[in-house]
N, C-alpha and C positions, 0 to 999 in steps of 0.2 A: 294680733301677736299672741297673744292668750290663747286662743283656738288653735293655732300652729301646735304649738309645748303641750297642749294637753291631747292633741291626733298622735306625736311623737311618743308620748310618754305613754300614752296605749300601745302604743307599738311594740314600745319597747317593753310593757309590762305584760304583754301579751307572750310576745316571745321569750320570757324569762320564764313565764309561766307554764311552755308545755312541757309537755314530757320528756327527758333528755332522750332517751335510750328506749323506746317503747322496743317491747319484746316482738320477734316475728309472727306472722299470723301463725305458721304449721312451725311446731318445733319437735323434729323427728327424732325417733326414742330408738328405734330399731329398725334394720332393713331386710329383707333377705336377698341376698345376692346369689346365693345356689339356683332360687327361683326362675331365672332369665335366662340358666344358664341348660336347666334341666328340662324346662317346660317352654314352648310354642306359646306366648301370650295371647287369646283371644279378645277379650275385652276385661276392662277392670272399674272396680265398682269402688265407693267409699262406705261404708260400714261401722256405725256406733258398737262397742263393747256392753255386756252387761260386767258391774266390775264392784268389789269388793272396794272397803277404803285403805283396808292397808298394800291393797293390788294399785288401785292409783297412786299410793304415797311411795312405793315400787319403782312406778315405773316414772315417777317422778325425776326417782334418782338414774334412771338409764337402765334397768335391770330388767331386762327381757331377753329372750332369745327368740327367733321365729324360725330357726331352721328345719327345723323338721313338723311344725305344724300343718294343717292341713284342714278342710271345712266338711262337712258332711251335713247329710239332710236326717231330720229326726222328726218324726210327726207334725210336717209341712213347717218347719222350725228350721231354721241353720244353724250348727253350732261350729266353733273351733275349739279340735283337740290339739295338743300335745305344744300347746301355746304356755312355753316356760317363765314366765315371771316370778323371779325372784323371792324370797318369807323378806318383808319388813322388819328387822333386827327390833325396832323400837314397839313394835308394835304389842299388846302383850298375849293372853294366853286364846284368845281367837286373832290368828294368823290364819293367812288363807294354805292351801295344799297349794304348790306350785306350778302343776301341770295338770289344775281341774279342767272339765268341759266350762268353753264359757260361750254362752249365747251371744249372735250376731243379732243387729238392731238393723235393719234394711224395711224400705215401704215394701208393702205384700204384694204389687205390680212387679218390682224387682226381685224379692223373693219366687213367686211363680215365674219368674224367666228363668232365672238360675236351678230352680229345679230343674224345670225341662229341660236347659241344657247339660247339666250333671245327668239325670236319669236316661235323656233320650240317645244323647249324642256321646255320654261314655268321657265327659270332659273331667276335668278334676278342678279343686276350687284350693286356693292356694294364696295365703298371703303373702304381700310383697312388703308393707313398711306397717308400721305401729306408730302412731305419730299423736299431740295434741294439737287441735284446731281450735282455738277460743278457750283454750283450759278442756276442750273435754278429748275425751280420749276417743280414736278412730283407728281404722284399720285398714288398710288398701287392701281388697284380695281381689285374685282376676281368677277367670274361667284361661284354666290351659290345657293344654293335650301333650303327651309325655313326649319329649324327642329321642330318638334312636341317635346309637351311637354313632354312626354316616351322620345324622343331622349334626350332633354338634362340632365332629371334625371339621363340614363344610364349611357353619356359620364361624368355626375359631380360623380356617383359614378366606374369608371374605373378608374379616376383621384386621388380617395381617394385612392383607390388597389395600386395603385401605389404607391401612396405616402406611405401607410402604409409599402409597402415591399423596397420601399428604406430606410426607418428608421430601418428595423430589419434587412435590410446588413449592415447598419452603425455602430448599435450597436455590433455588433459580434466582 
């Protein structure tokens, strides 16, 4: 009887005891949606930041923009320009500049591919989201190739196609 209440009451003290509410593993900061719409996605990679602490305490609060940034090759190094994160209000008189160059963190396997493909093949390197994974801060960017304006008419009206024949399976 004794061994029953004390299996129960781990049980139950077990269950009291985890976490209610554990945070999600990615919790996404910024997206770029122009990204999908402007560029031919080739392949997308995930990418460490190098990052100041009042730029993580930033983008903590959600203060980024990626629209118009863009990656580039710099003596066999990747960087991202024109990646706007926000000045930290609280932070005091070393505040970061808001749209410095900031270094990509990638293994050098994947850095040498993405060269070659930037240099050889004329692709462009383009971030899609700014996200944290485990608290640390990451950056989706893909190899894309620019679309012409025919492409994205096509792809907005294969989008409509679609959409019209999923409405007339719904209606049935």
């Amino acid at each position: 009887m004794l061994h029953g209440w004390l299996a129960a009451s781990r049980a139950e003290f077990l269950r009291l005891m985890s976490k209610p509410d554990e945070k999600p593993e990615i919790e996404s900061i910024a997206k770029n949606r122009r990204a999908r719409h402007d560029y031919a996605i080739i392949d997308t990679y995930e990418a460490g930041l190098v990052l100041t602490g009042s730029e993580v305490k930033s983008l903590r609060e959600g203060k980024a923009n990626l629209s118009d940034a863009y990656g580039i090759v710099r003596n066999g190094e990747l960087f991202i320009i024109n990646l706007h994160i926000s000045v930290y209000e609280r932070a005091s008189y070393n505040n970061h500049e808001p749209t410095r160059t900031r270094k990509l963190l990638l293994h050098k396997r994947e850095i040498g591919r993405l060269i070659g493909a930037i240099e050889r093949q004329g692709l462009t390197l383009i971030p899609l989201e700014l996200y944290f994974k485990r608290g640390i801060a990451k950056v989706a960017i893909a190899l894309g190739k620019g679309k012409k304006q025919h492409d994205k008419r096509e792809d907005a009206k294969a989008r409509d196609a679609d959409r019209e024949i999923a409405r007339a399976v719904r209606t049935r």
